[in-house]
Backbone as numpy.savetxt, mean C-alpha at the origin, in Angstrom:
# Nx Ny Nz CAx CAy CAz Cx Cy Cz
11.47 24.84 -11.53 10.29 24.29 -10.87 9.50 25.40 -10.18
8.20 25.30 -10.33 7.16 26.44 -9.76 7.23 25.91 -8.15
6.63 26.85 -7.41 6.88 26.47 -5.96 5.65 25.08 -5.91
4.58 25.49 -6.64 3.87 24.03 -6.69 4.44 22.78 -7.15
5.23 22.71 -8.04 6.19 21.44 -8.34 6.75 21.36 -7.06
7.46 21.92 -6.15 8.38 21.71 -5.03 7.51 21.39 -4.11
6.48 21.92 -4.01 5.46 21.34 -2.82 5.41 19.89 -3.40
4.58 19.22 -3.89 4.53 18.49 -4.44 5.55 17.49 -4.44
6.76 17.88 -4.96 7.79 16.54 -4.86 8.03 16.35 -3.49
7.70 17.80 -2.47 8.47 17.22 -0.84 7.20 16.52 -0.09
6.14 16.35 -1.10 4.89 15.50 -0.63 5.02 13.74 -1.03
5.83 14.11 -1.76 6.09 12.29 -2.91 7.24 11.93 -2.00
8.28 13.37 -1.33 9.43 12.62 -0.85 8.80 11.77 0.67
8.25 12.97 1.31 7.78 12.47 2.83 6.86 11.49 2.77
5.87 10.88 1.69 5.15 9.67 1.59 6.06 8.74 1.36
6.85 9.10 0.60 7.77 7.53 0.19 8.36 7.36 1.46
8.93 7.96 2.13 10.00 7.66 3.64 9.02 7.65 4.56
7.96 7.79 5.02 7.23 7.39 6.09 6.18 5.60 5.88
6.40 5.74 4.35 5.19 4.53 3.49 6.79 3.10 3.63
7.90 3.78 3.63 8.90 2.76 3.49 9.13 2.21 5.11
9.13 3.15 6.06 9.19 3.17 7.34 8.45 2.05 7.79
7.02 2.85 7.57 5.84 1.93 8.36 5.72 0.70 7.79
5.89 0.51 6.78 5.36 -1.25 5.59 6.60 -1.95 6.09
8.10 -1.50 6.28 8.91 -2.43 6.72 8.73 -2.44 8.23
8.48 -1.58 8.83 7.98 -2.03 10.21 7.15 -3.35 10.90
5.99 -3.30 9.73 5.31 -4.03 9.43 5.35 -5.71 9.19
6.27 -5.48 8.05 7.09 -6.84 7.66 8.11 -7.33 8.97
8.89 -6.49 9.64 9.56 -7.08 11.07 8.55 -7.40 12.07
7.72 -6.93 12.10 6.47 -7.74 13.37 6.25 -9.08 12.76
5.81 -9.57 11.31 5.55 -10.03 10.84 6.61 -11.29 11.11
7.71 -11.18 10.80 8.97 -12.11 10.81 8.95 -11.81 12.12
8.90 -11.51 13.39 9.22 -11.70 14.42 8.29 -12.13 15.52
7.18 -12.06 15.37 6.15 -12.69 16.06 5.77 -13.86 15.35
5.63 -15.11 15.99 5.48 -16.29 15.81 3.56 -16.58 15.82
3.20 -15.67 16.90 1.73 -15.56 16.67 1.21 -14.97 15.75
1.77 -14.09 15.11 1.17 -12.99 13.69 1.39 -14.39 12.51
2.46 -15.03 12.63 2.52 -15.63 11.36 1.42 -16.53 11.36
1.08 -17.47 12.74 0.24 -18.21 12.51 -1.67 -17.96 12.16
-1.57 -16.67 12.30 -3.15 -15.80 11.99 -2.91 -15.94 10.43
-4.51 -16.09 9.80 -4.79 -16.60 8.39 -4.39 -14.90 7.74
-5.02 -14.18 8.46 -5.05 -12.47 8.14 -3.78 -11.79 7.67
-2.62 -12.56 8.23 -1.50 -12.29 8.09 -1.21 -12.55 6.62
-1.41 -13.37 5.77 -1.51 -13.52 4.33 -1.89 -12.37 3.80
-3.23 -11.91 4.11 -3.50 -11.05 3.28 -2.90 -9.11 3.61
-2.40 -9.65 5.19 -1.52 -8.37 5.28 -0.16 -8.37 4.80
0.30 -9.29 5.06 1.83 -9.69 4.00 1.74 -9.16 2.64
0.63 -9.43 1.85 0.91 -9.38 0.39 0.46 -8.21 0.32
-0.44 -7.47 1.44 -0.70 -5.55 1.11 0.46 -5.00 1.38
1.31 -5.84 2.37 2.69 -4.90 2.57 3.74 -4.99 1.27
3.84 -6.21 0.87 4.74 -6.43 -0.22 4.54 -5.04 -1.45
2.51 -5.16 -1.64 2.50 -4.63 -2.59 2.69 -2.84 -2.34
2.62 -2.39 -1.14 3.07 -0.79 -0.71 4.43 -0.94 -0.78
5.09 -1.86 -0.23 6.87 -1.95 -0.43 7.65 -1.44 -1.88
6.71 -2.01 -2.86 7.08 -2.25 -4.29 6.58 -1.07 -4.96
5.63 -0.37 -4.74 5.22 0.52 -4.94 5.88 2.01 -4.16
6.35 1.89 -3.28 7.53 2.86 -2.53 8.49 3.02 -3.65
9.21 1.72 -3.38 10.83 1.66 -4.05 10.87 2.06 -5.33
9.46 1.26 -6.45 9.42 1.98 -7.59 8.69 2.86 -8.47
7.59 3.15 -7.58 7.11 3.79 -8.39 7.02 5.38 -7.72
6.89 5.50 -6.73 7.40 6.92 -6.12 8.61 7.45 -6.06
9.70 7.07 -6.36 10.61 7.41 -7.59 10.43 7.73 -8.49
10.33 6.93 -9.35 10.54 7.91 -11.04 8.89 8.68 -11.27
7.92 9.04 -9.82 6.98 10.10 -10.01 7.67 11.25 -9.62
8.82 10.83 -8.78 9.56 12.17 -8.07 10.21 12.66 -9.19
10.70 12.06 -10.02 11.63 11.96 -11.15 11.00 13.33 -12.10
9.65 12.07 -12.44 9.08 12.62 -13.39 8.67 14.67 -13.36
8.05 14.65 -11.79 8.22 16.15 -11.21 9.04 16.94 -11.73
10.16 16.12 -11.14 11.35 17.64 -11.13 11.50 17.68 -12.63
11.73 16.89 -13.25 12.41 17.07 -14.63 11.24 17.18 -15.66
9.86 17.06 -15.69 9.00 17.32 -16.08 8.61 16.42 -17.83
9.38 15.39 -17.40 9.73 14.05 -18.41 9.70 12.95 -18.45
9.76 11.89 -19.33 9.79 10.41 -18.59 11.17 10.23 -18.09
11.20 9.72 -16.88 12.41 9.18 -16.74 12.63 7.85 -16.67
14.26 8.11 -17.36 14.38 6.19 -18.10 13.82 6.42 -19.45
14.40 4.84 -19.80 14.21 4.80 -21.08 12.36 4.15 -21.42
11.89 3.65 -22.82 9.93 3.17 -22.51 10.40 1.76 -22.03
11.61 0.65 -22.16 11.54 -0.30 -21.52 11.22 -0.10 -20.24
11.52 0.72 -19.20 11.64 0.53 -17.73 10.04 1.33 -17.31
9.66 2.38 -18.25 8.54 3.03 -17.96 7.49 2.08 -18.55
7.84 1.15 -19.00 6.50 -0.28 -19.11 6.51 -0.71 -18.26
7.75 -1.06 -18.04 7.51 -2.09 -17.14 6.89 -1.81 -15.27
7.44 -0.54 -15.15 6.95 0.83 -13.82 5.11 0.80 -13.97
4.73 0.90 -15.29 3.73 1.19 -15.67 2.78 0.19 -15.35
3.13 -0.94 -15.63 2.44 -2.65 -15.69 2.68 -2.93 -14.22
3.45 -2.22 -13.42 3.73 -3.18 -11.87 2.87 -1.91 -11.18
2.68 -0.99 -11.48 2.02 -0.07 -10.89 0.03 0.26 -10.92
0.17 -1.23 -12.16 -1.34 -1.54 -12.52 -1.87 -2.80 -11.61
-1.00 -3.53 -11.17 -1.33 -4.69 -11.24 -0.90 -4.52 -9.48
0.06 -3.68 -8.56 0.01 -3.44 -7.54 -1.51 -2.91 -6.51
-1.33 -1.10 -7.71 -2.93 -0.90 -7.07 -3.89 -2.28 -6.84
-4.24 -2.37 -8.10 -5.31 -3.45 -8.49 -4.71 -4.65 -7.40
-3.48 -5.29 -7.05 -3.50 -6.25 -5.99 -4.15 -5.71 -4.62
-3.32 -4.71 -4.49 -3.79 -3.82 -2.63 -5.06 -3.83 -2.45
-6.13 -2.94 -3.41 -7.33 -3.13 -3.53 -8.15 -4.59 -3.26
-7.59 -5.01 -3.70 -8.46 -6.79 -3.62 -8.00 -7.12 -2.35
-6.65 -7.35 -1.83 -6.42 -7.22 -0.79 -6.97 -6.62 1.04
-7.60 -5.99 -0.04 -8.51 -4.70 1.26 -9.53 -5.63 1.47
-10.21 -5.88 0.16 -11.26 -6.47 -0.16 -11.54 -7.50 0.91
-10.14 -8.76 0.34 -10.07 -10.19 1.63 -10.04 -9.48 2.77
-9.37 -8.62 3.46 -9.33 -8.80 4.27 -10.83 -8.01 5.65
-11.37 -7.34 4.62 -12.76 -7.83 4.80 -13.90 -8.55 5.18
-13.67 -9.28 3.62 -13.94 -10.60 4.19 -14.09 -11.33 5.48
-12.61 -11.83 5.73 -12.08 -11.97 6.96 -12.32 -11.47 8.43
-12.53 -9.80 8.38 -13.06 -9.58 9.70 -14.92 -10.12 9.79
-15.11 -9.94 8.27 -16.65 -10.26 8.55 -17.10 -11.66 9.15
-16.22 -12.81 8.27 -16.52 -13.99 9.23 -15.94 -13.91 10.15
-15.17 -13.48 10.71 -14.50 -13.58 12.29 -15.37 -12.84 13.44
-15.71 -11.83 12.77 -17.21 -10.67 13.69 -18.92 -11.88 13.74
-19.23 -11.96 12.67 -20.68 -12.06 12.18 -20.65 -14.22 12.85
-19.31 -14.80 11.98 -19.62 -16.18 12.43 -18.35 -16.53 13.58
-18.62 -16.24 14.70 -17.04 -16.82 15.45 -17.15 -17.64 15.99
-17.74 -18.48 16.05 -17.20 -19.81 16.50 -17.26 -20.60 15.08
-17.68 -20.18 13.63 -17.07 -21.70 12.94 -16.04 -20.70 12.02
-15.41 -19.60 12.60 -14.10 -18.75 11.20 -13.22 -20.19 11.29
-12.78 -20.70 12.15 -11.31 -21.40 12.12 -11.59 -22.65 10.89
-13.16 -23.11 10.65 -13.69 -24.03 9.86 -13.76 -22.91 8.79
-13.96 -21.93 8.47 -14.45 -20.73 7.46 -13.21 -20.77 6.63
-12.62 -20.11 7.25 -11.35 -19.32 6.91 -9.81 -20.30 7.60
-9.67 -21.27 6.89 -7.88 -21.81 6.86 -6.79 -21.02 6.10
-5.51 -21.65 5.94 -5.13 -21.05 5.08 -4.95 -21.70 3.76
-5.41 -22.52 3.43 -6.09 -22.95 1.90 -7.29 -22.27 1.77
-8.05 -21.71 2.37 -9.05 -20.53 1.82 -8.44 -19.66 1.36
-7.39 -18.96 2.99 -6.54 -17.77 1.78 -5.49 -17.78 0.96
-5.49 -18.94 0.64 -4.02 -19.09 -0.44 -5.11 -19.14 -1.53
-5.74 -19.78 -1.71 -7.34 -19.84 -3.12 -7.18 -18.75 -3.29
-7.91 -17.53 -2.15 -8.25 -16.07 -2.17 -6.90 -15.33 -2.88
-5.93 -15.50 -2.16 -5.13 -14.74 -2.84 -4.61 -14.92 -4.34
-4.70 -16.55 -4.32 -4.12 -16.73 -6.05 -4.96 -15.77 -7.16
-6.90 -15.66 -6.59 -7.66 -15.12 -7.47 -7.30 -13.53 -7.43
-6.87 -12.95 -6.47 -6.36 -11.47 -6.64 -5.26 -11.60 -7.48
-4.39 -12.09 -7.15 -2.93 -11.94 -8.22 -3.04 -12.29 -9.47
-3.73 -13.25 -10.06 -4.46 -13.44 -11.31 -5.46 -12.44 -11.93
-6.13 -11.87 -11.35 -7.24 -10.95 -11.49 -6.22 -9.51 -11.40
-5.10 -9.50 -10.63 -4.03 -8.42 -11.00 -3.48 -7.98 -11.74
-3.07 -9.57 -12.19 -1.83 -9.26 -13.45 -2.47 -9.74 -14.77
-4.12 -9.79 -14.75 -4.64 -10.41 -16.22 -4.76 -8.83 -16.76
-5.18 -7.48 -16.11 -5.43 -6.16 -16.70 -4.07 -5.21 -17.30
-3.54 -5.78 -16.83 -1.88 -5.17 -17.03 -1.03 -5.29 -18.37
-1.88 -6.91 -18.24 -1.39 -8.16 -19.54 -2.06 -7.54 -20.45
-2.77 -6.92 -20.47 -3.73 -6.93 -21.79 -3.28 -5.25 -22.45
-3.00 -4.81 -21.12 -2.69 -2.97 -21.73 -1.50 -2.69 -22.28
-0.79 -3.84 -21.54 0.96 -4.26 -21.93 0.74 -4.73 -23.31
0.09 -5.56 -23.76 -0.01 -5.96 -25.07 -0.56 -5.11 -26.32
-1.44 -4.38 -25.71 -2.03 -3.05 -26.52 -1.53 -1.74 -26.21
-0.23 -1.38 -25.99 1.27 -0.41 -25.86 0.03 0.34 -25.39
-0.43 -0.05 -24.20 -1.55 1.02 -23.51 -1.00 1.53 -21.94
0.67 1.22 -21.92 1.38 1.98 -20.62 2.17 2.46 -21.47
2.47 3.59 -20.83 3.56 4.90 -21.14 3.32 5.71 -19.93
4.25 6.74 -20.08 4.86 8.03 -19.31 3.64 9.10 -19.22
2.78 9.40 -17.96 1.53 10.27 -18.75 2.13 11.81 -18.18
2.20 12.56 -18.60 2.31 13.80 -18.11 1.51 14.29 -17.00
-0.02 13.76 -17.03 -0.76 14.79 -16.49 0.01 14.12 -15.10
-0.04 13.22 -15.02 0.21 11.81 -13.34 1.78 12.12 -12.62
2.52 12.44 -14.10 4.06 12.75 -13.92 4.81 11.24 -13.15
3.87 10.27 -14.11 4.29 9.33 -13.67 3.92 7.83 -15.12
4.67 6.95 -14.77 4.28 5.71 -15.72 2.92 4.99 -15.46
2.48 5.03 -15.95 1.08 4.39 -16.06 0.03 3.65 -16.79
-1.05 3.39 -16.88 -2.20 3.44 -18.15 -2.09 4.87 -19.44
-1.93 4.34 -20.07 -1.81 5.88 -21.00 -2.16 5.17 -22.51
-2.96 5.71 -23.50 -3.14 5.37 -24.74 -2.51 6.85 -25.50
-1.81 6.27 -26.05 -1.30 7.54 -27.20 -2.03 7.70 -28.35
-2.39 6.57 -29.10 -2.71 6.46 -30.39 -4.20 7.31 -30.23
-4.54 8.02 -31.09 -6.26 8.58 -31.01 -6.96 7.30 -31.74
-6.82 6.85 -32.53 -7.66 5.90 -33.03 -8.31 4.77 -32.05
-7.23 4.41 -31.23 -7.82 3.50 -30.04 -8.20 4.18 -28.85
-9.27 4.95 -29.03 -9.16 5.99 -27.52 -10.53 5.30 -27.31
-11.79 4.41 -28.26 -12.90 4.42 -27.61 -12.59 2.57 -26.99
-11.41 2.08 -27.61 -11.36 0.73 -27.07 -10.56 0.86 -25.64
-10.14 1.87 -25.29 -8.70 2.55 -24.10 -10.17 2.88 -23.18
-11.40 4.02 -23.64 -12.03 3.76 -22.63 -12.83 2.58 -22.00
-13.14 2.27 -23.30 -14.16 0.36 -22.62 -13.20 0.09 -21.71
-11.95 -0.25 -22.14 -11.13 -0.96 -21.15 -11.16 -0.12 -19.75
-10.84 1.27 -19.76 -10.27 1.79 -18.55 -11.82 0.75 -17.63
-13.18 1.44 -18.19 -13.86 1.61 -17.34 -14.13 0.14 -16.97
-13.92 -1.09 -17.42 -13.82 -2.60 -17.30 -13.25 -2.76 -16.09
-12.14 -2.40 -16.39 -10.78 -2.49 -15.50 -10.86 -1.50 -14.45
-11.71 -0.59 -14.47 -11.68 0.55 -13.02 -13.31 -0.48 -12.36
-14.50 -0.86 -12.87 -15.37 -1.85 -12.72 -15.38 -2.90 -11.71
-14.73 -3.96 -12.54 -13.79 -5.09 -11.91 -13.15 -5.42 -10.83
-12.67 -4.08 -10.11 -11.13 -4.17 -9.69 -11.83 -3.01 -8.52
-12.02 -1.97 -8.84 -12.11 -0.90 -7.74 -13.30 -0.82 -7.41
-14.56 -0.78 -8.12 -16.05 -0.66 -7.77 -16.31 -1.96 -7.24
-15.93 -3.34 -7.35 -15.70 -4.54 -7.01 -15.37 -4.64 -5.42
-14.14 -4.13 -5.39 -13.49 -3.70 -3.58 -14.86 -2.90 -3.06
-15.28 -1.62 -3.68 -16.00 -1.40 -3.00 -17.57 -1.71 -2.56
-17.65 -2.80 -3.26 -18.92 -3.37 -3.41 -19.03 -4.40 -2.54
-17.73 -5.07 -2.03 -17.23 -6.00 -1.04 -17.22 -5.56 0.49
-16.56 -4.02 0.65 -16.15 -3.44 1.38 -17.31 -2.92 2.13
-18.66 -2.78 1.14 -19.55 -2.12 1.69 -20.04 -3.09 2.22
-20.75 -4.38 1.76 -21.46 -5.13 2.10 -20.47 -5.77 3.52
-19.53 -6.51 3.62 -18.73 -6.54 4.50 -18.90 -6.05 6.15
-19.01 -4.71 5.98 -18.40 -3.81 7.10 -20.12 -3.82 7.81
-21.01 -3.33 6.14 -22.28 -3.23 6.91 -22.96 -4.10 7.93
-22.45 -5.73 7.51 -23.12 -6.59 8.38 -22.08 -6.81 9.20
-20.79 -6.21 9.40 -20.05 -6.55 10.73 -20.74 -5.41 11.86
-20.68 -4.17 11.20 -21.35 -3.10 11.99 -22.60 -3.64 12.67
-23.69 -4.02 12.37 -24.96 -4.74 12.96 -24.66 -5.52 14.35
-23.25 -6.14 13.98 -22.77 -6.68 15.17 -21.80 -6.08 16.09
-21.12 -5.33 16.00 -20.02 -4.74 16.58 -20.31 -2.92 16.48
-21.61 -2.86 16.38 -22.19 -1.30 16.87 -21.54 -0.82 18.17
-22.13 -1.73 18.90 -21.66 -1.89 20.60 -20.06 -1.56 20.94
-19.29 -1.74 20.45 -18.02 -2.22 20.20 -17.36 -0.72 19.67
-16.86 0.16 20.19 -16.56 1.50 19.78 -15.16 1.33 19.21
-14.20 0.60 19.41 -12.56 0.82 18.97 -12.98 -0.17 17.43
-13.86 -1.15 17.59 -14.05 -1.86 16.01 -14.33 -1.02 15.33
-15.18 0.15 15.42 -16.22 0.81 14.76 -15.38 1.94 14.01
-14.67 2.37 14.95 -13.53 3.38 14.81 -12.38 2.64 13.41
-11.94 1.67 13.87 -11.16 0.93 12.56 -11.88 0.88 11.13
-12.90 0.29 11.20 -14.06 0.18 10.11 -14.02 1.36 9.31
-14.36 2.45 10.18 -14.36 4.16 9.73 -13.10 4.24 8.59
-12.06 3.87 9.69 -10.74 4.18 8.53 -10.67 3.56 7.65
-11.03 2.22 7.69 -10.94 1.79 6.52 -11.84 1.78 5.53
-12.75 2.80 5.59 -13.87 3.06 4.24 -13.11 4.70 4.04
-12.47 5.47 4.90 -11.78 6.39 4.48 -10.70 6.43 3.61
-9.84 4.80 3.73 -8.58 4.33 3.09 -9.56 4.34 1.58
-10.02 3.11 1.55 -10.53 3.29 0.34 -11.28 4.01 -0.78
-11.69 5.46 -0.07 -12.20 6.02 -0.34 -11.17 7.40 -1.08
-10.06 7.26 -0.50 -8.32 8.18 -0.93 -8.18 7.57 -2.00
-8.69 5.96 -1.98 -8.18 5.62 -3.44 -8.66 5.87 -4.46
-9.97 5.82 -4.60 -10.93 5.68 -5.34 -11.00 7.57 -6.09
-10.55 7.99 -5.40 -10.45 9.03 -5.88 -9.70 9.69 -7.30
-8.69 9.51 -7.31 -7.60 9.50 -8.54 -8.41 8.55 -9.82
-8.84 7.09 -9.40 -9.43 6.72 -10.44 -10.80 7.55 -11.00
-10.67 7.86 -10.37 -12.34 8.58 -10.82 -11.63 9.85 -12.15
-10.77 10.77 -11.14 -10.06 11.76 -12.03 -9.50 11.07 -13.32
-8.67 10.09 -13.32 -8.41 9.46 -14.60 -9.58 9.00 -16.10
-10.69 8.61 -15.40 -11.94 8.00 -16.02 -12.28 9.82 -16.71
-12.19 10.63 -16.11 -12.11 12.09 -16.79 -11.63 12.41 -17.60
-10.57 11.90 -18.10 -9.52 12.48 -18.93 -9.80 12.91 -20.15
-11.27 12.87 -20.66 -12.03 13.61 -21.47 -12.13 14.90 -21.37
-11.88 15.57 -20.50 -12.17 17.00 -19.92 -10.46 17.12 -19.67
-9.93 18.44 -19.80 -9.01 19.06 -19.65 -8.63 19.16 -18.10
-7.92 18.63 -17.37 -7.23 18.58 -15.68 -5.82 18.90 -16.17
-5.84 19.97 -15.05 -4.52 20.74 -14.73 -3.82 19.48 -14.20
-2.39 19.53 -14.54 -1.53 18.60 -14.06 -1.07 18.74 -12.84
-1.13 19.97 -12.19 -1.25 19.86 -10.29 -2.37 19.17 -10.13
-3.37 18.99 -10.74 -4.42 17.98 -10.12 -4.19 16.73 -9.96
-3.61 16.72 -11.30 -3.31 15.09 -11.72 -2.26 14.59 -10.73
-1.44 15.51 -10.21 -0.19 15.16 -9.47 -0.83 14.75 -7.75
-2.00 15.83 -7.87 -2.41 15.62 -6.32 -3.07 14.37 -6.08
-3.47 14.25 -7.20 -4.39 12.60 -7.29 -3.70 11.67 -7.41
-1.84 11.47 -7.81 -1.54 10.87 -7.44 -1.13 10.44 -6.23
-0.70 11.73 -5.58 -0.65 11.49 -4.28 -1.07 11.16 -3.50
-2.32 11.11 -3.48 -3.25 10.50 -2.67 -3.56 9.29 -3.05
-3.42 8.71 -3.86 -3.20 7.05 -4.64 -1.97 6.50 -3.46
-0.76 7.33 -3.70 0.28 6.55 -2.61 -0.19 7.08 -0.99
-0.69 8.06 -0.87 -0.94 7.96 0.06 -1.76 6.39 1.24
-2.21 5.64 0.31 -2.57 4.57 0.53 -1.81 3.66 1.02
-0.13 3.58 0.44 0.49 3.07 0.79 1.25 3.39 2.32
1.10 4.25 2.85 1.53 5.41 4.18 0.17 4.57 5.07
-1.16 4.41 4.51 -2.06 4.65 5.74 -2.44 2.93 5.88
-2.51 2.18 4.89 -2.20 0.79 5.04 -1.70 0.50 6.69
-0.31 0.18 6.42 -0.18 -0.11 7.59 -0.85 0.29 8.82
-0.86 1.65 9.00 -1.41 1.88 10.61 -2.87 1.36 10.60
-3.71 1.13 9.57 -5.21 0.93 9.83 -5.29 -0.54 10.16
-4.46 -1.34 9.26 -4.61 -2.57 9.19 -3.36 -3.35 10.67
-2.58 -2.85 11.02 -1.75 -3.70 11.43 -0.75 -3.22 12.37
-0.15 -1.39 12.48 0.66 -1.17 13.60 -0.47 -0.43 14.23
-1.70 0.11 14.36 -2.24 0.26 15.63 -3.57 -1.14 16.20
-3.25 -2.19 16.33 -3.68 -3.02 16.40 -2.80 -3.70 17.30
-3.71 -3.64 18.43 -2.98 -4.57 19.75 -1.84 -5.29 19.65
-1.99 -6.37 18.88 -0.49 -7.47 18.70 0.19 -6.66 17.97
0.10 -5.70 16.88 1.41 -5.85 16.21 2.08 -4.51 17.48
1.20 -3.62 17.90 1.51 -2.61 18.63 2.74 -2.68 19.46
1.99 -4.50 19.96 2.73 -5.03 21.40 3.81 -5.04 20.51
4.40 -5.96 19.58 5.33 -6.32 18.99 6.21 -5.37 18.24
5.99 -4.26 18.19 6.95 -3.27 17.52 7.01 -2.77 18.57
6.46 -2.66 19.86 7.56 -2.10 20.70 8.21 -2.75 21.31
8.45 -4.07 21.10 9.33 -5.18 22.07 10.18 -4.74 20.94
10.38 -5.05 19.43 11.46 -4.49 19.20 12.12 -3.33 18.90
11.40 -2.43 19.18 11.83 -1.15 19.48 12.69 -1.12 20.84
12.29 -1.63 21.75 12.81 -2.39 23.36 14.21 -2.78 23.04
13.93 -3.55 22.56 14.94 -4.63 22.37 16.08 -3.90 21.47
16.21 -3.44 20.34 17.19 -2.81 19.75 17.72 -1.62 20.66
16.76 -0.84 21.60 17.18 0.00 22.36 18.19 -0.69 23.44
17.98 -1.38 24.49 18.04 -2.23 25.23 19.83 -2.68 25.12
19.54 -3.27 23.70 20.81 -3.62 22.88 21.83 -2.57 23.16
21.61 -1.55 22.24 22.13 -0.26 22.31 22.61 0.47 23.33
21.76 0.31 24.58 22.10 0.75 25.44 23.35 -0.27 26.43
23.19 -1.83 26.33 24.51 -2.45 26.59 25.73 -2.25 26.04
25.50 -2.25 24.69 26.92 -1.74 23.63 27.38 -0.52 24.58
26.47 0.62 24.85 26.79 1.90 25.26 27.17 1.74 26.43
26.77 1.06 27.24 27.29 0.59 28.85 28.76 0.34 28.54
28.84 -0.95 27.52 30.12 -1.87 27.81 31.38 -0.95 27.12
31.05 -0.03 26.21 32.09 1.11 25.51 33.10 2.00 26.76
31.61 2.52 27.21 31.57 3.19 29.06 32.48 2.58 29.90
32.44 1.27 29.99 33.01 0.74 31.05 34.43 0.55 30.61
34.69 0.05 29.03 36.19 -0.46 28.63 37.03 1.03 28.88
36.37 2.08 28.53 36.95 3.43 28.32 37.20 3.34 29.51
36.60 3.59 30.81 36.93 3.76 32.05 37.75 2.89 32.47
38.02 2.03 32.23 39.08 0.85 32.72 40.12 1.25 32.27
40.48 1.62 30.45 41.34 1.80 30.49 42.18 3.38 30.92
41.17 4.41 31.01 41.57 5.44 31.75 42.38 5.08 33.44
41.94 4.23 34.22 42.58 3.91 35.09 43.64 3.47 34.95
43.75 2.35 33.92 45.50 1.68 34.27 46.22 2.82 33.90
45.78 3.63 32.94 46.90 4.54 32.49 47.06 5.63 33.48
46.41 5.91 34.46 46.86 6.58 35.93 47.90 5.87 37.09
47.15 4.67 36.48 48.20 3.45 37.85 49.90 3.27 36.88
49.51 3.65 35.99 51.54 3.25 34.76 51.72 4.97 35.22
């Protein structure tokens, strides 16, 4: 491995363990606050966490894989299937961003009728149309052996091998990059712009907003490099662009949900609380030890 391969994989290692950290952090506020569950928003942060969770465990693996050993790893059953959950993840998170959008916009722009706006049969609708709209692009590339192992990504992905289908591989990419990512950001823009009009005034909203046109903007990046693949890219590029694809999964959480008042409050009650714990266990160890150090002075 060149020292750039090693940079590189200790960039895939420290995203995956800080992206696994923070998203399950995430998910315990989630299960442990009784007020987070009952917020509509929480849907659409649940299913961004699920989809960074799933995207940790498998697919920043066998990219680490792919690095060091400079190959597919696994056999093409498992690199389809890596390939198809890694299409249909992005493409969920993204839409995901999208709702939840949405969401601050009627909650900013209309607040006194969101609770009439936005139930959670709005966002169960909302979400069925992302997960459908997820897994219909995946379906179709899966069916046209259009995932494989790509070298440049060092990872499972969109990939057309065959040259003969390379001008139906681009219609599709650019459909499917269209649809899905120019879509988010077409949402994202309009969204934020008319929350901003209202919440100018409002400096810590404004500040969130920021990050989150920066989040999406890490993403959008890699797709763009892929839509290239007409032109010759060094595979440290390709690798850096993936990284910054998962990097998405790392910055998720803090934009959307652990620096945000409630969940803030709530990961440190159980941060508290497991300490707290810990520190009784450590008391009561303390105390049995010392007890029994005495009788055995008094025998």
């Amino acid at each position: 491995m060149s020292i750039w391969e090693v940079i590189l994989a200790f960039v895939v290692v420290v995203l995956m363990l800080v992206a696994l950290l923070a998203n399950v952090l995430v998910l315990m506020c989630f299960l442990y606050s009784a007020d987070i569950r009952k917020q509509v928003p929480g849907l659409f942060i649940l299913n961004l966490t699920f989809c960074n969770l799933l995207m940790t465990v498998l697919n920043m693996p066998l990219t680490l894989a792919g690095i060091i050993y400079k190959s597919q790893p696994g056999g093409d059953q498992i690199c389809h299937i890596v390939g198809f959950l890694e299409t249909f993840l992005t493409t969920n998170s993204m839409l995901s961003m999208a709702a939840l959008s949405i969401d601050r916009w009627i909650a900013v722009v209309f607040p006194l009728s969101y609770h009439s706006k936005m139930r959670y049969r709005d966002a169960a609708l909302i979400l069925s149309y992302t997960w459908l709209h997820s897994v219909s692009f995946p379906i179709v590339a899966a069916s046209l052996s259009w995932v494989g192992f790509h070298h440049l990504y060092a990872s499972c992905t969109l990939y057309n091998k065959r040259p003969e289908d390379r001008t139906q591989f681009v219609i599709f990419t650019g459909v499917f990059h269209t649809l899905s990512f120019l879509l988010s950001l077409i949402v994202l823009c309009f969204t934020y712009l008319k929350v901003l009009k209202v919440a100018r005034f409002h400096c810590k909203r404004i500040d969130v907003i920021t990050m989150q046109t920066l989040v999406l903007l890490v993403d959008i990046h890699p797709r763009l490099v892929e839509l290239s693949s007409v032109a010759h890219i060094n595979s440290h590029w390709g690798i850096i662009s993936k990284c910054l694809a998962y990097s998405k999964a790392v910055s998720d959480p803090f934009v959307y949900s652990l620096l945000r008042h409630q969940y803030k409050k709530t990961w440190k009650d159980i941060i508290n609380k497991i300490l707290k714990r810990s520190s009784i266990n450590s008391s009561a160890l303390t105390s049995e030890s010392h007890n029994r150090n005495i009788l055995q002075l008094n025998e």
